[in-house]
RODO-2510 file (C-alpha; in nm, 4 decimals, decimal comma):
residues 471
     n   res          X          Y          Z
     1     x     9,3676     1,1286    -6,4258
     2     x     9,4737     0,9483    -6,1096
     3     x     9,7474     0,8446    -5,8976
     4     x     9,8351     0,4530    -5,8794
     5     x    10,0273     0,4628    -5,5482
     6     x    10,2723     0,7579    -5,6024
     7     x    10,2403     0,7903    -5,9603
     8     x    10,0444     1,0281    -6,1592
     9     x     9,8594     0,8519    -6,4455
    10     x     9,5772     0,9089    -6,7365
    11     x     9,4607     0,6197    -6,8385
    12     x     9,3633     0,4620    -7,1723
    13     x     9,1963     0,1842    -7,0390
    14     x     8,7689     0,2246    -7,0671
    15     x     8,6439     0,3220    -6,7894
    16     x     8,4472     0,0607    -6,7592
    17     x     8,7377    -0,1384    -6,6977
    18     x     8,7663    -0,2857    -6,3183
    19     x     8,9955    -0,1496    -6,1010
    20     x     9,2191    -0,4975    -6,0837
    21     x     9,2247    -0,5205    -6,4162
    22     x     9,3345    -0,2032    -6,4563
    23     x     9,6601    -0,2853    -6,1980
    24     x     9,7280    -0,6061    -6,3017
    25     x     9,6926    -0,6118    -6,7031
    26     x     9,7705    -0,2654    -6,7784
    27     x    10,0344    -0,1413    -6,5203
    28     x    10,1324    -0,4927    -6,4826
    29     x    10,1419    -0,4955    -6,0845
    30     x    10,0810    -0,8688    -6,0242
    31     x    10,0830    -0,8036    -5,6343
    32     x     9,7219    -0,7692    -5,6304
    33     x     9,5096    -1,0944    -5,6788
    34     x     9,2325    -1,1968    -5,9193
    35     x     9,0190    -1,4851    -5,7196
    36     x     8,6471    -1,4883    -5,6629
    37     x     8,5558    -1,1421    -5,9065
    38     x     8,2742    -1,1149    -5,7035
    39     x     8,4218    -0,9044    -5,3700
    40     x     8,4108    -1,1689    -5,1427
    41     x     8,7706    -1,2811    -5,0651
    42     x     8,9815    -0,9781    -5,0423
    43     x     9,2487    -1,0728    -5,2350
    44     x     9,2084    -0,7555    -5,4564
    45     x     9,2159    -0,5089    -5,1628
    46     x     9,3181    -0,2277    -5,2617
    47     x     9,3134     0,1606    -5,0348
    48     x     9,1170     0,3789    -5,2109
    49     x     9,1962     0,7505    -5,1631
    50     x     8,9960     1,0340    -5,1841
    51     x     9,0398     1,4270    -5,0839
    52     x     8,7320     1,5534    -4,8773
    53     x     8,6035     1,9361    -4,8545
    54     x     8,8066     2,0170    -4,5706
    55     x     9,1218     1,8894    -4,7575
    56     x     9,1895     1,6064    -4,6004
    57     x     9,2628     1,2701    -4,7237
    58     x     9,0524     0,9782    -4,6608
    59     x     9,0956     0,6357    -4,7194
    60     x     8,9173     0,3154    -4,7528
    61     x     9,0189    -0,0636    -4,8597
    62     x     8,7524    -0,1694    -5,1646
    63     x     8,7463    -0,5290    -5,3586
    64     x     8,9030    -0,4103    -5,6802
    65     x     8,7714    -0,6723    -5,8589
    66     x     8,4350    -0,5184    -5,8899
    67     x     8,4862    -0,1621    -5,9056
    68     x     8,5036     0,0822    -6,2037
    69     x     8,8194     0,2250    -6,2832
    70     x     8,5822     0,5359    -6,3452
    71     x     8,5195     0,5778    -5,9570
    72     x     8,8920     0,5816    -5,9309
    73     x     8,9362     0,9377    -6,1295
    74     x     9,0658     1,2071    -5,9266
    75     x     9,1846     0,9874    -5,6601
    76     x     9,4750     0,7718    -5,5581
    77     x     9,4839     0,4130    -5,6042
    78     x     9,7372     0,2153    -5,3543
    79     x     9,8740    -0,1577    -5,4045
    80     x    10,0166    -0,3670    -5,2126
    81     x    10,3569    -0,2632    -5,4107
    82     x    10,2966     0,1026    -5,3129
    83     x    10,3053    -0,0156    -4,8902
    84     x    10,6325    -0,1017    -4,9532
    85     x    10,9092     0,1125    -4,7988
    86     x    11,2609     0,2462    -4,9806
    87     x    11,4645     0,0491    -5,1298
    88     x    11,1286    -0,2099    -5,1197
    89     x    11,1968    -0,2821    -4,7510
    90     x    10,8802    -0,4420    -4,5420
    91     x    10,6673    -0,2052    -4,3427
    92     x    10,6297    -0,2857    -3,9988
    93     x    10,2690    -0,4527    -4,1075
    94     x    10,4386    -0,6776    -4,3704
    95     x    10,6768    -0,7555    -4,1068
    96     x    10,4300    -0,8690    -3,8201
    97     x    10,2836    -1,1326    -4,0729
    98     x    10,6063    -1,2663    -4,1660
    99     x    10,7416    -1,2999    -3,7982
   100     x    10,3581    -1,4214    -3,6794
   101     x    10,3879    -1,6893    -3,9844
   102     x    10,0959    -1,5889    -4,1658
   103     x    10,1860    -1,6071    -4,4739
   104     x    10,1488    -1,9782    -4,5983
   105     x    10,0976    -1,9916    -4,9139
   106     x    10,0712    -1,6243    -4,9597
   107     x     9,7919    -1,5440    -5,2445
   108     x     9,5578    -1,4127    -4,9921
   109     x     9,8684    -1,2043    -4,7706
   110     x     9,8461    -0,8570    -5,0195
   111     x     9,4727    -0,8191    -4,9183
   112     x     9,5365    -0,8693    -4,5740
   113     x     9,8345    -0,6204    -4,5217
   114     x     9,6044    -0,3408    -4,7125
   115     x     9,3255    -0,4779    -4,4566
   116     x     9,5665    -0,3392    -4,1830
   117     x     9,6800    -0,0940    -4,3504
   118     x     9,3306     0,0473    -4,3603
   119     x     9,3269     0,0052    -3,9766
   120     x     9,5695     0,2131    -3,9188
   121     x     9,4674     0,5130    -4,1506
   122     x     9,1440     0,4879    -4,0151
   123     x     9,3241     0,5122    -3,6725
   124     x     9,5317     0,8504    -3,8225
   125     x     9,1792     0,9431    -3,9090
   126     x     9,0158     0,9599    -3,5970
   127     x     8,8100     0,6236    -3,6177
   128     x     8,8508     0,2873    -3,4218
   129     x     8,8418    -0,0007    -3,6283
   130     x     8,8913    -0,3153    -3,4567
   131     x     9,1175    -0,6434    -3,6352
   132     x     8,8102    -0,7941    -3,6630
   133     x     8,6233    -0,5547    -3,8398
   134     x     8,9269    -0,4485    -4,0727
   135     x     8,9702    -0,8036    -4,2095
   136     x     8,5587    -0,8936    -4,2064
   137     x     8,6414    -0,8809    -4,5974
   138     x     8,9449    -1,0734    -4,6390
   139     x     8,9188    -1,4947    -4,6695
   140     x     9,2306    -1,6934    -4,6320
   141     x     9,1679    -2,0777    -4,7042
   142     x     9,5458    -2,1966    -4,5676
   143     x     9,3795    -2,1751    -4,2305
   144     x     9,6107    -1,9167    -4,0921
   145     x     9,3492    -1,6917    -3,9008
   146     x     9,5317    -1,7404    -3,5932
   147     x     9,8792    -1,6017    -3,7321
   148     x     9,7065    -1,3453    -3,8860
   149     x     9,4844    -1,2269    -3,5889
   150     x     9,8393    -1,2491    -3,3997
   151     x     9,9622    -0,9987    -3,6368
   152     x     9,6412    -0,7513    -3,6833
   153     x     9,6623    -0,7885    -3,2577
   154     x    10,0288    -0,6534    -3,2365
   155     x     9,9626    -0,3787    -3,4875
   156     x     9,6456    -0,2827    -3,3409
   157     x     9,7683    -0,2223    -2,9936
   158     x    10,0795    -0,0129    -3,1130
   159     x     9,8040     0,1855    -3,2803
   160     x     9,6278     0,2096    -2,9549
   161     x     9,9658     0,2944    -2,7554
   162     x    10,0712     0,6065    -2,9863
   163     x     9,7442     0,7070    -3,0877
   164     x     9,8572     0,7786    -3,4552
   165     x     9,8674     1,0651    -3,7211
   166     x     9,9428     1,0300    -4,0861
   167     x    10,3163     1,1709    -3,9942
   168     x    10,3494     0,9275    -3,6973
   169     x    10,2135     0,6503    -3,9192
   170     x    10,5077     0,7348    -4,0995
   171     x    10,7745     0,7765    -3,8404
   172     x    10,6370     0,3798    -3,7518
   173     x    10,7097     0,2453    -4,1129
   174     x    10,3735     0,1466    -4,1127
   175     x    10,3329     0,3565    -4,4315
   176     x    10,5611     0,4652    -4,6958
   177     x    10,7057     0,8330    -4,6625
   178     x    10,5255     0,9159    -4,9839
   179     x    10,1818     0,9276    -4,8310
   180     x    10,2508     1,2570    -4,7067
   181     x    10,2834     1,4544    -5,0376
   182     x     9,9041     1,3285    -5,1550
   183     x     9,6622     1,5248    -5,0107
   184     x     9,8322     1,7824    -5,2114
   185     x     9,9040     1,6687    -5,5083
   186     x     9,5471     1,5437    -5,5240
   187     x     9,4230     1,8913    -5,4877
   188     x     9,6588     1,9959    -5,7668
   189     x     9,5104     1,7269    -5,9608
   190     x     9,1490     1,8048    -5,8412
   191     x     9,2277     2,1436    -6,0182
   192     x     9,3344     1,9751    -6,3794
   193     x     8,9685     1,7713    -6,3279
   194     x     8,7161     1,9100    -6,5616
   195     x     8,4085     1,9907    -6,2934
   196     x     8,1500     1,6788    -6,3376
   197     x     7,8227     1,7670    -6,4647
   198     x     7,5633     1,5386    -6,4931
   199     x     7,5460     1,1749    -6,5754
   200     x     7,4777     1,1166    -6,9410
   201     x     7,2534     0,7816    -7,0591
   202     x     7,4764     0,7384    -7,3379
   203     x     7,6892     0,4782    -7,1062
   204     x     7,5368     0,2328    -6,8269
   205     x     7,5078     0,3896    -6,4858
   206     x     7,7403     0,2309    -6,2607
   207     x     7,7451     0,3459    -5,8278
   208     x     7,9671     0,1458    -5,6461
   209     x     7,9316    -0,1501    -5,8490
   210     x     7,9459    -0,4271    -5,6012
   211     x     7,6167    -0,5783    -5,7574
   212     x     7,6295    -0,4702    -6,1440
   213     x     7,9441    -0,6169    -6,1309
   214     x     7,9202    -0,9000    -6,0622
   215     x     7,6359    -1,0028    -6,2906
   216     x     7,8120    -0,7993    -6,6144
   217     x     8,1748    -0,6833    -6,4888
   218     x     8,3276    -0,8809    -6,8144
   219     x     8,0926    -0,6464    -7,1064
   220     x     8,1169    -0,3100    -6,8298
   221     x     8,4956    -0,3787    -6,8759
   222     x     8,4725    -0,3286    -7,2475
   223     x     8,3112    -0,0106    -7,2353
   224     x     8,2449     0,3066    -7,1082
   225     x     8,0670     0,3771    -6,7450
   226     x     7,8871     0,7102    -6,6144
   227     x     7,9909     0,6735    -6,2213
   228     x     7,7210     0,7888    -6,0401
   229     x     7,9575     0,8657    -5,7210
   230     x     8,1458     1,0809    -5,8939
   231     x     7,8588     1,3384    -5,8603
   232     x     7,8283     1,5366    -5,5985
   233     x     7,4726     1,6109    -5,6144
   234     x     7,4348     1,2480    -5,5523
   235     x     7,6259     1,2428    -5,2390
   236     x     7,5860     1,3343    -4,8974
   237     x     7,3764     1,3201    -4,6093
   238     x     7,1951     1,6030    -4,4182
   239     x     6,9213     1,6873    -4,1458
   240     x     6,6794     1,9245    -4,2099
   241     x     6,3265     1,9302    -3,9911
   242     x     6,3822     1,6332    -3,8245
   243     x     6,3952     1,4465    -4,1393
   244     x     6,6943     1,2986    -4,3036
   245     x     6,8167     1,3774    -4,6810
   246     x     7,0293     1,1378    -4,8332
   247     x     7,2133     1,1460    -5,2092
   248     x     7,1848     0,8462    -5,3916
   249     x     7,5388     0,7657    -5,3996
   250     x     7,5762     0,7170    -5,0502
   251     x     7,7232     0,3942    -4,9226
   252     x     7,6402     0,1942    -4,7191
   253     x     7,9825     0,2998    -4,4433
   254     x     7,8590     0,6793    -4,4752
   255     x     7,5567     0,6054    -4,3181
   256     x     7,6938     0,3911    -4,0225
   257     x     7,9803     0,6408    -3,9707
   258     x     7,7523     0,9234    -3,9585
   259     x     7,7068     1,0897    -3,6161
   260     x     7,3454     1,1702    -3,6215
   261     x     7,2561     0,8264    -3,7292
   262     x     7,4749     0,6522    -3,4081
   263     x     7,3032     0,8960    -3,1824
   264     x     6,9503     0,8456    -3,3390
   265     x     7,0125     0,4671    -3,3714
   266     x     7,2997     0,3064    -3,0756
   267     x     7,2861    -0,0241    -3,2478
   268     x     7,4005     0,1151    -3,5424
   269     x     7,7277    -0,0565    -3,6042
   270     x     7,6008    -0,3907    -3,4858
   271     x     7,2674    -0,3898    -3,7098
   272     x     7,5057    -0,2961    -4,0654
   273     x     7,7548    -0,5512    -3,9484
   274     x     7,4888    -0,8202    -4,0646
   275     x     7,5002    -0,6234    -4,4251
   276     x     7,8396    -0,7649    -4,6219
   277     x     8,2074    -0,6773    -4,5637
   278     x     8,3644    -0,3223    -4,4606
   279     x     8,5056    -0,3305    -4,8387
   280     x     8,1441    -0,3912    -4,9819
   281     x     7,9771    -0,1358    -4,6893
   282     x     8,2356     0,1175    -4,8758
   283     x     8,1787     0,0740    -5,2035
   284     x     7,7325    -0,0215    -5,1975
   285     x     7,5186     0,2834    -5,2730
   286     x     7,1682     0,2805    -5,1320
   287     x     7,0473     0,3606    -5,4954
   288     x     7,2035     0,0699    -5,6091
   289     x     7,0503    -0,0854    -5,3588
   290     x     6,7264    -0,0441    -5,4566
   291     x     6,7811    -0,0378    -5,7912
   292     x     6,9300    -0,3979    -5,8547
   293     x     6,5787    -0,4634    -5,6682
   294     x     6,6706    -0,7973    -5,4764
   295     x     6,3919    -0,9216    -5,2786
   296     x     6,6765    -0,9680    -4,9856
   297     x     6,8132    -0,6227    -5,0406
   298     x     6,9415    -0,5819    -4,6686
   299     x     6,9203    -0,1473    -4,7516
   300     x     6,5785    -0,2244    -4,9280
   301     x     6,4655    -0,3597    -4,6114
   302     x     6,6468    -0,1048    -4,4068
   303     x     6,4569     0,1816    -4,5483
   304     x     6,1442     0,0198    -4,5979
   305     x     6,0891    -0,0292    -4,2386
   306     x     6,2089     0,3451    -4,1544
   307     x     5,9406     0,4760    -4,4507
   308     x     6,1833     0,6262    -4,6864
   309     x     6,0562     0,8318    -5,0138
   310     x     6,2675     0,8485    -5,3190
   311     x     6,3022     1,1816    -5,5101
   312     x     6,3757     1,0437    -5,8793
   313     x     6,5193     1,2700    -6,1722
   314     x     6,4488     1,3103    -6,5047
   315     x     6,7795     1,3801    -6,6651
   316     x     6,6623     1,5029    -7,0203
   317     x     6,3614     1,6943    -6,8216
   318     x     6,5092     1,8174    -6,5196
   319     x     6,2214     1,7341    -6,3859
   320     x     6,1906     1,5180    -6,0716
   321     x     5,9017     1,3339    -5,8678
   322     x     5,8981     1,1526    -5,5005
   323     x     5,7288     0,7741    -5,4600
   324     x     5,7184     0,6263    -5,1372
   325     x     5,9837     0,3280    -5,1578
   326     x     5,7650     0,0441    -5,0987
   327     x     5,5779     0,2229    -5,4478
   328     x     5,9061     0,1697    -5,6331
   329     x     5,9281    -0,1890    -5,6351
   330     x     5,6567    -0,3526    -5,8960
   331     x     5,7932    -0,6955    -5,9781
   332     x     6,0676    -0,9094    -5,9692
   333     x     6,3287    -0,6940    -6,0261
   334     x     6,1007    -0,4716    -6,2011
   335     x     6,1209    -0,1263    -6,0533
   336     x     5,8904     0,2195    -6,0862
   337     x     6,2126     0,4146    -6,2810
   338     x     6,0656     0,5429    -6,6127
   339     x     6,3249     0,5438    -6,8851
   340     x     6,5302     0,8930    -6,8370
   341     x     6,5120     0,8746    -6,4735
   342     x     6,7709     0,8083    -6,2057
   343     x     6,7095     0,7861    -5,8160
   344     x     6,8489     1,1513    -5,6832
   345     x     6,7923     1,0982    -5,3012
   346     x     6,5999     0,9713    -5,0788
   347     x     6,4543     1,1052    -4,7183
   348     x     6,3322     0,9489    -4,4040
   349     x     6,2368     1,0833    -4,0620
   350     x     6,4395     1,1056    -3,7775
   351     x     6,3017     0,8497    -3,5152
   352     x     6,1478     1,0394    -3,1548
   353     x     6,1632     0,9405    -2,8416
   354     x     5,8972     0,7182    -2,8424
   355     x     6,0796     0,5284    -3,1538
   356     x     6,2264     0,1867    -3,1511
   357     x     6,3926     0,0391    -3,4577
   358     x     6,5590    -0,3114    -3,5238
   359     x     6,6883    -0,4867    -3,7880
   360     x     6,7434    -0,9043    -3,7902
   361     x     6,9127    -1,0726    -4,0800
   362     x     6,9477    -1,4946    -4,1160
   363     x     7,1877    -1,6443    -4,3506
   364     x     7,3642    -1,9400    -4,3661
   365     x     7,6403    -1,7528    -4,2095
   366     x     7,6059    -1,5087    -3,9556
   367     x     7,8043    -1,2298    -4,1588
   368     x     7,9286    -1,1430    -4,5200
   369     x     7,6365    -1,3648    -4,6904
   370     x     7,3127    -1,2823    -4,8640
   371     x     7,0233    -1,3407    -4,6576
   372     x     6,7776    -1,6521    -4,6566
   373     x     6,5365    -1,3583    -4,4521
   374     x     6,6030    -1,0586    -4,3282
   375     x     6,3180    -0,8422    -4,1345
   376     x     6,3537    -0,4652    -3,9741
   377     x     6,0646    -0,3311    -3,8203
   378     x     5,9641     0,0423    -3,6742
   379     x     5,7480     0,0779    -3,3996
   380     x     5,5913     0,3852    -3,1673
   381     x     5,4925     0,3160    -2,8240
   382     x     5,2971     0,5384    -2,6058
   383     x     5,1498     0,4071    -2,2913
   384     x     5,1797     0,0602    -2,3803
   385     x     5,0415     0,1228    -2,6936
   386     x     5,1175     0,0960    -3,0537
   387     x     5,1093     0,4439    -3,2297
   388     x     5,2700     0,3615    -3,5595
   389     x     5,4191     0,0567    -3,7031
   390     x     5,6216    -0,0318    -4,0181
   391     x     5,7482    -0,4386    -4,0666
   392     x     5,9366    -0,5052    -4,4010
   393     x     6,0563    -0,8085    -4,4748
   394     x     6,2829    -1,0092    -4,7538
   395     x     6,3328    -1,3436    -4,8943
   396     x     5,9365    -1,4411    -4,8633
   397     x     5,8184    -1,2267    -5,2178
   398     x     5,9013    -1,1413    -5,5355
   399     x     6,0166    -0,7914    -5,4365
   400     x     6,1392    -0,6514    -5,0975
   401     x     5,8173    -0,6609    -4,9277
   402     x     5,6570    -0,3764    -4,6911
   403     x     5,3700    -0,5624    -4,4683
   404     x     5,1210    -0,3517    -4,5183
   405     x     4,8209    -0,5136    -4,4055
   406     x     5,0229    -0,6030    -4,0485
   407     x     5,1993    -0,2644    -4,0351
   408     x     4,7955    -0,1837    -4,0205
   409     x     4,6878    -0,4120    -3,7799
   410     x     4,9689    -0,3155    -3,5325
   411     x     4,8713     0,0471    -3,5083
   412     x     4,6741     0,1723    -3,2063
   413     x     4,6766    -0,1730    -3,0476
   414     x     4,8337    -0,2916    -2,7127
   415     x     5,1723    -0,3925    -2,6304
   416     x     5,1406    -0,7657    -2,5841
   417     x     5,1658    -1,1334    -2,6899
   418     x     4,8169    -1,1518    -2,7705
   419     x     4,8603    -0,8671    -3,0336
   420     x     5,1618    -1,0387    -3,1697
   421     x     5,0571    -1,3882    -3,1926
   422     x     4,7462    -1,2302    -3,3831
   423     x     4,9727    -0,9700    -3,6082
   424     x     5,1622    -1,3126    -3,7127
   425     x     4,8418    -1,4873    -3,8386
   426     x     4,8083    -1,1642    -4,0528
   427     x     5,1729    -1,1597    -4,1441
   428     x     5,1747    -1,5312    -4,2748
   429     x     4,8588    -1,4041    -4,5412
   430     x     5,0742    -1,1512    -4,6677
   431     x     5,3817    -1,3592    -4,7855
   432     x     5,4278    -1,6036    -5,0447
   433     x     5,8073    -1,7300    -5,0056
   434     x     5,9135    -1,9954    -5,2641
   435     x     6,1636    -2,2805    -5,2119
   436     x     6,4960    -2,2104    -5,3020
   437     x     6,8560    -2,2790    -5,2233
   438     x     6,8473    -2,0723    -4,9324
   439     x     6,5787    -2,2553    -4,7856
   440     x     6,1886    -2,3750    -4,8221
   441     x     5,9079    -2,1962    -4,8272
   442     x     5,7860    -2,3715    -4,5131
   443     x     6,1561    -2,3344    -4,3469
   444     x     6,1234    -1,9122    -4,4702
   445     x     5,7427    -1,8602    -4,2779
   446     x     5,9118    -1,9889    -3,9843
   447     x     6,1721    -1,7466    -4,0037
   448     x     5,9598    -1,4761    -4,1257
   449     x     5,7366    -1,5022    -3,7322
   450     x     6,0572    -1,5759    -3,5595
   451     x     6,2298    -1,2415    -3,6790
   452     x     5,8795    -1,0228    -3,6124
   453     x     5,9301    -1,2247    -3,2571
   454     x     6,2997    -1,1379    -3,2355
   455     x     6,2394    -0,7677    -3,3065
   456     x     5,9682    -0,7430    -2,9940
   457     x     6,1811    -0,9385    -2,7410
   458     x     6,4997    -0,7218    -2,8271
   459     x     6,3457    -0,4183    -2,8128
   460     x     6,1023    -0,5208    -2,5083
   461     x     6,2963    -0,7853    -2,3137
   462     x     6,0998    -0,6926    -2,0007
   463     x     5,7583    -0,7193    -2,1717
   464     x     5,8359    -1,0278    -2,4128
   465     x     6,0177    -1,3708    -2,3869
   466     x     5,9961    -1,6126    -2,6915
   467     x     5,8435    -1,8814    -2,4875
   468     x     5,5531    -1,6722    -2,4117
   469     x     5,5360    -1,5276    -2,7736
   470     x     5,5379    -1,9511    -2,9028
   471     x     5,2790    -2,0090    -2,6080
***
């Protein structure tokens, strides 16, 4: 069972059916649009909400294009029909776009107003979210950013004048009075739910689906799904001995919104703004992730860098064993899972303070696009020397590569240009980019020494300049 804005439902539909499709062909809400199927417009925004363990309700806006209806059960599902107020007046963010004339042709408008609607539960919630970020997932191809952004501007500083709750959200017809009632009835609802067990292999896997479904969304929609976020054994991320334990089904906003990981890393936010859309960031798991295998996996690289280890579970067993990450990946797209097995966690230390991290990402656009190369590196320093380091790199193999051999070199050597112009020759013997339609081979080396550069003179400005480096 779920709720579909204020309605309490049980569907028929698989539930391997998308979200959208759900909306539009069986409840036969038209608001929401059908457009790319792949989660890169926005035009099938929809808030996604979800009661946590203290009761409260959270919500997020996810493309609904490419996600189950199974990751949907025991939550509320809200359209842009259920932000409309009584009597199916416009809320005050409905209202901004019309007076800011944003609305041109319209077909892209419902995933912008649940865009700002977003903004402002997330402001009820605690959490700053600027315009910018809260539409980094919406596309509108009339050219209207700048009515929009007049619009998101207005709403965002009323937000900022009456710091918000859900009840004041309320009181500002920025919401419909109906919001109120679901934390509630979702815990009544939470109490019909029959507890979730394990996954069973007798349907596909599915996380957050922002990858599976795009390659196989029409068969998935046919069928049955076991949603892996569902479980709670999957979820969830936690400290224990300076080392960090993370469920498989966490996505890719949990870990930027965590607080251990802003204090532990301050460029946070800016690093996994390079890494898709808010939408997609709330939807990805870092199992599926790794799992879909891409040699450009921006979490594969992530991780690699940061030396995670994988704890993977035999289901039929109960059995489980740990590989270090850069052991899971064998081929292309060919991973280490064993038939059975699912990835249950993973864990990674927490960086000291003699720990620098980075991560550099180049696409053809600077955000919401896959990568031609993306690099992160970790690195110890103590007196001026190199104590441990850990360079991963995608887009230049067959698999999300860990560079081993200059990861090697680096360690116990000295901080300086000479070691770097020599870890490059070493780095360059370790990759084998092809050409492709994100760029040559030739064009991808280049990129591959400029990002090991990049990492050095951002986290050493005062030690390294690129003109030196290139010298």
């Amino acid at each position: 069972m779920l709720y579909l804005n204020d309605q309490k439902l049980s569907p028929s539909a698989p539930s391997g059916r998308s979200i959208l499709e759900f909306i539009r062909e069986e409840q036969q809400l038209k608001g929401t649009k059908l457009v790319c199927r792949e989660g890169d417009c926005g035009a099938c925004s929809v808030l996604l909400g979800s009661l946590q363990a203290d009761g409260k309700l959270h919500y997020q806006n996810i493309t609904s294009c490419i996600a189950p209806l199974a990751n949907a059960y025991g939550k509320q599902i809200v359209t842009i029909e259920g932000l409309n107020l009584k009597n199916g007046r416009l809320n005050r963010i409905q209202q901004a776009l019309k007076e800011a004339a944003a609305t041109q042709c319209g077909f892209c408008t419902p995933g912008f107003v649940v865009a700002l609607s977003n903004m402002a539960l997330q402001k009820a919630m605690g959490k700053d979210l600027s315009p910018k970020d809260a539409l980094s997932g919406n596309i509108c191809r009339c050219t209207g950013y700048k009515s929009i952004e007049r619009a998101a501007k207005q709403i965002f500083e009323l937000l900022q004048r009456e710091k918000p709750d859900l009840q004041k959200l309320v009181q500002l017809e920025l919401l419909p009075r109906y919001f109120l009632n679901m934390p509630q009835k979702l815990k009544e609802l939470q109490h019909q739910q029959s507890s979730n067990g394990q996954p069973s292999f007798q349907h596909t896997f599915v996380g957050g689906g922002t990858d599976l479904y795009v390659q196989q969304g029409e068969a998935l929609s046919l069928g049955e799904v076991s949603p892996l976020c569902s479980q709670s054994q999957l979820s969830g991320i936690s400290v224990k001995n300076n080392t960090y334990h993370i469920g498989a089904a966490t996505t890719i906003s949990q870990i930027r919104e965590h607080p251990q990981w802003q204090k532990d890393f301050p460029k946070l936010h800016e690093m996994l703004r390079l890494v898709a859309s808010l939408p997609i960031r709330n939807m990805a798991t870092l199992a599926g992730n790794f799992v879909n295998a891409s040699p450009i996996g921006d979490m594969s690289i992530f991780f690699l860098a940061l030396g995670a280890r994988l704890q993977l579970l035999h289901l039929a067993q109960n059995k489980t064993r740990e590989i270090p990450l850069e052991d899971f990946f064998l081929d292309y797209k060919k991973t280490a899972l064993q038939k059975g097995e699912l990835i249950q966690s993973l864990s990674c230390p927490r960086p000291d303070a003699h720990t620098h991290f980075s991560f550099e990402k180049v696409s053809k656009r600077t955000y919401l696009d896959i990568a031609s190369v993306n690099s992160a590196l970790k690195i110890c320093i103590k007196n001026q020397h190199i104590t441990e380091a850990r360079l991963a790199i995608g887009g230049v193999k067959a698999i999300p590569l860990f560079c081993k051999k200059t990861s090697d070199f680096l360690k116990g050597k000295e901080l300086c240009s000479k070691t770097l112009r020599q870890a490059t020759e070493i780095l360059q013997d370790e990759i084998a980019p092809i050409s492709d339609v994100r760029g040559s081979a030739t064009y991808k080396r280049l990129l591959a020494q400029q990002l090991f550069f990049a990492h050095f003179i951002k986290l050493f400005p005062k030690t390294f300049k690129l003109k030196t480096l290139l010298a």
